[in-house]
Backbone as a chain_set.jsonl record, in Angstrom:
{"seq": "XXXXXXXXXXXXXXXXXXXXXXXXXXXXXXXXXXXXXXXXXXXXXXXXXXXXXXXXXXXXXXXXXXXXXXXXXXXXXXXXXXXXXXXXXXXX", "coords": {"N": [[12.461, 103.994, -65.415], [12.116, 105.501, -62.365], [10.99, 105.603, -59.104], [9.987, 107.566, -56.391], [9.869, 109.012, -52.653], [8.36, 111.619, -51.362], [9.175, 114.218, -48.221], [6.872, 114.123, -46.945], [5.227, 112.3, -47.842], [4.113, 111.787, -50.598], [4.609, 109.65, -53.267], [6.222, 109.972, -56.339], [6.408, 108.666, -59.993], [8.756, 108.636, -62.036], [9.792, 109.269, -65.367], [12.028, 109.641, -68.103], [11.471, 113.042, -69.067], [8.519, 112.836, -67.727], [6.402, 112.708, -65.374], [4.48, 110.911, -62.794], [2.062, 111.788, -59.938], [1.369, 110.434, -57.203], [-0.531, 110.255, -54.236], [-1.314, 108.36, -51.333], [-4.516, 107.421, -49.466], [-5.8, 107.084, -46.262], [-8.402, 106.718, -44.36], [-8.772, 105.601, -42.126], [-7.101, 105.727, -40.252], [-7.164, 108.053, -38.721], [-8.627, 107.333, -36.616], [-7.098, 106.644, -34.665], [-6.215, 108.854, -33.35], [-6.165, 111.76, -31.447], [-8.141, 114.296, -32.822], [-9.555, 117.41, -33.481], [-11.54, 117.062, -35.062], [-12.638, 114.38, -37.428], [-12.752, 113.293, -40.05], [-14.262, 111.341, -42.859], [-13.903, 109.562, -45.899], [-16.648, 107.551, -47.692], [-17.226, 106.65, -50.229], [-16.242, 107.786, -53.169], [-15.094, 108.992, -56.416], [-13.177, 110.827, -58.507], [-12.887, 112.855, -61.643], [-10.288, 115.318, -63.153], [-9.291, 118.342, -65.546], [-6.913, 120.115, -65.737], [-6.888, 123.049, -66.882], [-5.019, 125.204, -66.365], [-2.867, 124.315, -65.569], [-1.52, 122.414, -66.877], [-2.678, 119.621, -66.324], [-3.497, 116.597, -65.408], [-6.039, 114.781, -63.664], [-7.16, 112.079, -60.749], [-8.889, 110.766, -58.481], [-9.919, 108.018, -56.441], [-11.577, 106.824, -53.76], [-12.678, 104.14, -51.754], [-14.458, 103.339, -48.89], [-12.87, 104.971, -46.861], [-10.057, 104.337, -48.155], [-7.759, 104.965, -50.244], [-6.441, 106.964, -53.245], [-5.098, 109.165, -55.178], [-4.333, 110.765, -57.975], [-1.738, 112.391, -59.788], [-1.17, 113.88, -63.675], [0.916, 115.79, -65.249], [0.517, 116.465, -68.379], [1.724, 118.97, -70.185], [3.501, 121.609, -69.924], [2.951, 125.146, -69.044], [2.436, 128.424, -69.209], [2.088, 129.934, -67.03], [2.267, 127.564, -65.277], [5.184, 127.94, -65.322], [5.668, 130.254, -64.493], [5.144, 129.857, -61.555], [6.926, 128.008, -60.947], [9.148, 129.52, -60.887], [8.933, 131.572, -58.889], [8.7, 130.392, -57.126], [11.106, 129.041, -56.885], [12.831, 131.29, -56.709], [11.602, 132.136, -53.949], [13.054, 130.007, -52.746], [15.792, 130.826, -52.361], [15.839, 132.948, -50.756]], "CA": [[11.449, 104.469, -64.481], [12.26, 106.201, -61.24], [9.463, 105.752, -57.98], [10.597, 108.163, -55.084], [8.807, 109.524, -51.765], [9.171, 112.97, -50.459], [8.984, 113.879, -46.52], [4.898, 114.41, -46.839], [4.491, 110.773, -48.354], [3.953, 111.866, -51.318], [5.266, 109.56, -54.256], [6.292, 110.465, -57.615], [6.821, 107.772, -60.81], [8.813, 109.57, -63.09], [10.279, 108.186, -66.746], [12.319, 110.79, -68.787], [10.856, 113.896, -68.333], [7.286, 112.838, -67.531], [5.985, 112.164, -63.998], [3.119, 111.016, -62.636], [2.017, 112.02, -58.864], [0.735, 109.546, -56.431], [-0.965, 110.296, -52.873], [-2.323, 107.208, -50.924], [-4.944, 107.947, -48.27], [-5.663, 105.841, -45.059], [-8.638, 107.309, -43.459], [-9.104, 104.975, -40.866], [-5.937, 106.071, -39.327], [-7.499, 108.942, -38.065], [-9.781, 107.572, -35.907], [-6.791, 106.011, -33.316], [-5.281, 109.961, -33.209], [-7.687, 112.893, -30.983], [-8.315, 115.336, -33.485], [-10.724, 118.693, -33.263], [-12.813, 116.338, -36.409], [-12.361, 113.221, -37.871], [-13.081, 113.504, -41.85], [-13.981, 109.817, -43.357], [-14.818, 109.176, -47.287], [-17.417, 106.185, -48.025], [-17.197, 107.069, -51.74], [-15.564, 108.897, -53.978], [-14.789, 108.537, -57.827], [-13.763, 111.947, -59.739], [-11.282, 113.373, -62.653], [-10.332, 116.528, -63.662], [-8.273, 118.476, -66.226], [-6.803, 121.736, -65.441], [-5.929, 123.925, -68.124], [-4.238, 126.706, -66.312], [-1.268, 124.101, -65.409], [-1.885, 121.531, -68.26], [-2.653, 118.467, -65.713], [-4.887, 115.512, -65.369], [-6.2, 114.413, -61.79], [-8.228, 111.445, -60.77], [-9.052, 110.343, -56.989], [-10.41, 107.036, -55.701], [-11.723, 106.243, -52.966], [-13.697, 103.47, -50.974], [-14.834, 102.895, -47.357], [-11.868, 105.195, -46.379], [-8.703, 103.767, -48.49], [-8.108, 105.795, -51.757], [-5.416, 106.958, -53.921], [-4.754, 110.388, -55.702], [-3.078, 110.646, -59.458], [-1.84, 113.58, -61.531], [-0.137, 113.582, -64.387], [0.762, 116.893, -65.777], [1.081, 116.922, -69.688], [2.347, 119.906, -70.639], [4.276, 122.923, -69.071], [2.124, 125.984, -69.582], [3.261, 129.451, -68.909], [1.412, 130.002, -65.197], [3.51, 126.621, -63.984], [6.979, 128.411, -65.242], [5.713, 131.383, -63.223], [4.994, 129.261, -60.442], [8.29, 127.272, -60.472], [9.888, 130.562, -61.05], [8.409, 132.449, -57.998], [9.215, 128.883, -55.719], [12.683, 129.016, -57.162], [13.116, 132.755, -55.471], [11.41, 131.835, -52.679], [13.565, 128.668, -51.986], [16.864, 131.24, -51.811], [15.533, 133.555, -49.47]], "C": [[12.04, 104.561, -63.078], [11.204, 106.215, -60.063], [10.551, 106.472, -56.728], [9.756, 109.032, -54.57], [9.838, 110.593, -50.967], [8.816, 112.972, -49.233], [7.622, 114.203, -46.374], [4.275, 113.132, -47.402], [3.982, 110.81, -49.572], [5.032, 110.94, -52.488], [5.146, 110.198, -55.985], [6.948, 109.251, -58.64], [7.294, 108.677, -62.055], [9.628, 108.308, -64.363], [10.695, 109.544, -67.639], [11.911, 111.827, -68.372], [9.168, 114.203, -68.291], [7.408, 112.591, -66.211], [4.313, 112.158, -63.616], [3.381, 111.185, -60.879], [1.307, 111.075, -57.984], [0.358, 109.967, -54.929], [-1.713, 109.179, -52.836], [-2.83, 107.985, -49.574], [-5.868, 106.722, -47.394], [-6.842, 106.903, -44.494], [-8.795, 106.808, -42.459], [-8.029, 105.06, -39.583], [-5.801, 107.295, -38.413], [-8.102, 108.886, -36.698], [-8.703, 106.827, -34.194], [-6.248, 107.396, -32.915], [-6.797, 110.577, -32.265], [-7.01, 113.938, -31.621], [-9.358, 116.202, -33.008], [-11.772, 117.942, -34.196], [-12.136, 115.464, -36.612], [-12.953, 113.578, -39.558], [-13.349, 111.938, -42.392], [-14.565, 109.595, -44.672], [-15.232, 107.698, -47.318], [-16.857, 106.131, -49.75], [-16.681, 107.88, -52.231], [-14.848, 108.921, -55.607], [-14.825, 110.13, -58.197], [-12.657, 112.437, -60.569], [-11.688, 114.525, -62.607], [-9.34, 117.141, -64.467], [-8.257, 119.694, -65.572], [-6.026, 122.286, -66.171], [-5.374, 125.076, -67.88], [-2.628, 125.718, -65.867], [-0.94, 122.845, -65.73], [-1.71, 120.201, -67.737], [-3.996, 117.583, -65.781], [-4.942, 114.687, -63.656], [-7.095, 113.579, -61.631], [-8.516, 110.783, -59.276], [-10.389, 108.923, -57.069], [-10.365, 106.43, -54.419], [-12.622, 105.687, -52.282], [-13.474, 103.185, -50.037], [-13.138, 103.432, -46.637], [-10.508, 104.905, -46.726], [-8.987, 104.22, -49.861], [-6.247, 105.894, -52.122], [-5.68, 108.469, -54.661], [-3.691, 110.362, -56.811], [-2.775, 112.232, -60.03], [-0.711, 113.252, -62.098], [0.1, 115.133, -65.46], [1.551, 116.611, -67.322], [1.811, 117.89, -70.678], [2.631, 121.302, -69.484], [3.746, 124.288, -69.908], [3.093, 127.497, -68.219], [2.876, 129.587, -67.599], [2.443, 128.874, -64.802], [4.823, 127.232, -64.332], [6.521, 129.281, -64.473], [5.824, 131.181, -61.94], [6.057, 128.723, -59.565], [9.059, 128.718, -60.373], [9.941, 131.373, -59.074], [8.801, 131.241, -56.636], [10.448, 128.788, -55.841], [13.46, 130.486, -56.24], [12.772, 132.838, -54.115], [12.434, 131.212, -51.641], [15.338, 130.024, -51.612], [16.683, 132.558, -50.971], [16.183, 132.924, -48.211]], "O": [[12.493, 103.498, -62.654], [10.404, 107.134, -60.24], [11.604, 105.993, -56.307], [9.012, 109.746, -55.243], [10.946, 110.642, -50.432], [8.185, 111.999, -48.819], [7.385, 114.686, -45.267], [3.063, 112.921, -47.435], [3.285, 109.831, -49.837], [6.166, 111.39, -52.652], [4.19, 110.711, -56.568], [8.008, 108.784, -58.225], [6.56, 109.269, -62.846], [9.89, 107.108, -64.283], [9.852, 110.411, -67.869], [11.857, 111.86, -67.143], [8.6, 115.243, -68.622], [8.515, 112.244, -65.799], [3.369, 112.893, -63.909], [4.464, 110.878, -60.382], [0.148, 111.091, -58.398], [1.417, 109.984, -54.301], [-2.514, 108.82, -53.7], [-2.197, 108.749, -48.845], [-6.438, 105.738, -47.864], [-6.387, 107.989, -44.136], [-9.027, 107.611, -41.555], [-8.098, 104.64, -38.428], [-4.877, 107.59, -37.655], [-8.174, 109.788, -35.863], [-9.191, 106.588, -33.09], [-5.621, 107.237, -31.868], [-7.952, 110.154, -32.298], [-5.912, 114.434, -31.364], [-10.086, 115.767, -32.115], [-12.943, 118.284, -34.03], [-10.999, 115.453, -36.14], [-13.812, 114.453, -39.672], [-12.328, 111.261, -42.26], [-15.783, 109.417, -44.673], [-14.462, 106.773, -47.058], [-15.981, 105.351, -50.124], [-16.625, 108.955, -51.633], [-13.628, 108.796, -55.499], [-15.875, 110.769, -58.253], [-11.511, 112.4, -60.123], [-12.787, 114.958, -62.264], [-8.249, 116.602, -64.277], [-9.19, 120.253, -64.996], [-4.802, 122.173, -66.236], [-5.169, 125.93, -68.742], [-1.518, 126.252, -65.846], [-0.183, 122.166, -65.036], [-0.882, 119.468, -68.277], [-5.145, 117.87, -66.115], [-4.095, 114.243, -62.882], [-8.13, 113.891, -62.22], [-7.818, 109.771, -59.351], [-11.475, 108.97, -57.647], [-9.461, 105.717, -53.983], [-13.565, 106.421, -51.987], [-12.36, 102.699, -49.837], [-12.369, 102.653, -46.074], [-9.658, 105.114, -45.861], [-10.009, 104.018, -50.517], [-5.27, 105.321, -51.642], [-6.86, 108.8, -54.542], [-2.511, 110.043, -56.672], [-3.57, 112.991, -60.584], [0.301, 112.701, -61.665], [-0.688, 115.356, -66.379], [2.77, 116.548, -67.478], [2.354, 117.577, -71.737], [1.984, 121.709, -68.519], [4.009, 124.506, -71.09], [3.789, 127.529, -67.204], [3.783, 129.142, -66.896], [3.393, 129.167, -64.076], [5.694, 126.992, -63.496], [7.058, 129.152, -63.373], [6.394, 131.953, -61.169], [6.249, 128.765, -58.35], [9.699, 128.755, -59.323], [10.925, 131.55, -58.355], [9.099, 131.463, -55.463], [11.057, 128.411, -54.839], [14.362, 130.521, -55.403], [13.415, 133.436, -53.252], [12.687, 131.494, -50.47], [15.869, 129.897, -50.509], [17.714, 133.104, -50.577], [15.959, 133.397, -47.097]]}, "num_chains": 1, "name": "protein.A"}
Protein backbone atom coordinates (compact mmCIF):
# COMPACT_ATOMS: atom_id res chain seq x y z
CA UNK A 1 0.00 0.00 0.00
CA UNK A 2 1.15 3.35 -1.28
CA UNK A 3 -0.59 6.87 0.50
CA UNK A 4 0.63 9.99 -1.57
CA UNK A 5 -0.57 13.81 -1.76
CA UNK A 6 -0.71 15.80 -4.88
CA UNK A 7 -0.14 19.81 -4.98
CA UNK A 8 -4.18 20.40 -4.41
CA UNK A 9 -4.09 18.17 -1.13
CA UNK A 10 -5.58 15.70 -2.54
CA UNK A 11 -4.52 12.11 -1.26
CA UNK A 12 -4.58 8.93 -3.00
CA UNK A 13 -4.23 5.15 -1.17
CA UNK A 14 -3.33 3.03 -3.83
CA UNK A 15 -2.51 -1.06 -3.59
CA UNK A 16 -1.69 -2.78 -6.98
CA UNK A 17 -3.68 -1.34 -9.42
CA UNK A 18 -6.60 -0.15 -7.29
CA UNK A 19 -6.81 3.30 -5.66
CA UNK A 20 -8.91 4.87 -3.53
CA UNK A 21 -9.27 8.91 -3.50
CA UNK A 22 -9.31 10.89 -0.37
CA UNK A 23 -10.22 14.78 0.03
CA UNK A 24 -10.31 16.16 3.67
CA UNK A 25 -12.31 19.36 4.17
CA UNK A 26 -11.72 22.06 6.93
CA UNK A 27 -14.47 24.49 6.66
CA UNK A 28 -13.74 26.50 9.46
CA UNK A 29 -10.64 27.63 7.82
CA UNK A 30 -12.47 29.80 5.77
CA UNK A 31 -13.77 31.97 8.08
CA UNK A 32 -9.97 33.51 9.19
CA UNK A 33 -9.43 34.26 5.06
CA UNK A 34 -11.84 37.52 3.36
CA UNK A 35 -13.60 35.83 0.78
CA UNK A 36 -16.59 37.29 -1.68
CA UNK A 37 -18.78 34.13 0.56
CA UNK A 38 -17.99 31.91 3.12
CA UNK A 39 -19.70 28.32 2.34
CA UNK A 40 -20.06 26.18 5.80
CA UNK A 41 -21.66 22.44 5.93
CA UNK A 42 -23.59 21.52 9.35
CA UNK A 43 -24.49 18.15 7.79
CA UNK A 44 -23.92 16.14 5.21
CA UNK A 45 -24.04 12.24 4.64
CA UNK A 46 -24.33 11.02 0.80
CA UNK A 47 -23.03 8.12 -1.76
CA UNK A 48 -23.11 7.72 -5.18
CA UNK A 49 -22.24 5.35 -8.05
CA UNK A 50 -21.42 6.59 -11.39
CA UNK A 51 -21.76 4.38 -14.18
CA UNK A 52 -20.37 6.45 -16.95
CA UNK A 53 -16.75 6.14 -15.16
CA UNK A 54 -17.43 2.93 -13.07
CA UNK A 55 -16.82 4.78 -9.51
CA UNK A 56 -18.16 4.83 -6.04
CA UNK A 57 -18.27 8.23 -4.00
CA UNK A 58 -19.25 8.88 -0.45
CA UNK A 59 -18.85 12.38 1.49
CA UNK A 60 -19.05 13.09 5.22
CA UNK A 61 -19.44 15.75 6.83
CA UNK A 62 -20.17 17.37 10.35
CA UNK A 63 -20.23 20.90 11.85
CA UNK A 64 -17.73 21.81 9.03
CA UNK A 65 -14.94 18.87 9.12
CA UNK A 66 -15.64 16.12 6.46
CA UNK A 67 -13.90 13.83 4.23
CA UNK A 68 -14.50 12.81 0.49
CA UNK A 69 -13.89 8.98 -0.89
CA UNK A 70 -13.91 7.46 -4.38
CA UNK A 71 -13.00 4.42 -5.36
CA UNK A 72 -13.26 3.71 -8.99
CA UNK A 73 -13.91 -0.08 -9.80
CA UNK A 74 -13.64 -0.52 -13.14
CA UNK A 75 -12.14 1.33 -16.24
CA UNK A 76 -15.00 1.97 -18.63
CA UNK A 77 -14.57 3.21 -22.09
CA UNK A 78 -15.54 7.23 -21.44
CA UNK A 79 -12.48 7.19 -18.61
CA UNK A 80 -9.94 5.76 -21.49
CA UNK A 81 -11.33 8.63 -23.58
CA UNK A 82 -10.84 10.91 -20.88
CA UNK A 83 -7.28 9.80 -19.93
CA UNK A 84 -6.68 9.72 -23.58
CA UNK A 85 -7.76 13.35 -24.40
CA UNK A 86 -5.63 14.53 -20.85
CA UNK A 87 -2.74 12.54 -22.20
CA UNK A 88 -2.79 14.95 -25.55
CA UNK A 89 -3.50 17.72 -23.71
CA UNK A 90 -0.57 17.22 -21.19
CA UNK A 91 1.98 17.38 -24.51
CA UNK A 92 0.76 20.41 -25.90
Amino acid sequence: MKLTRDKFGYFTLSWGEKELYIQFGNDWAQLLKKYKWNDFTLIEISGEQDFMFGGLEFNFYLLGLGFHLRYNYKETGEMKELVELAEKYKKK
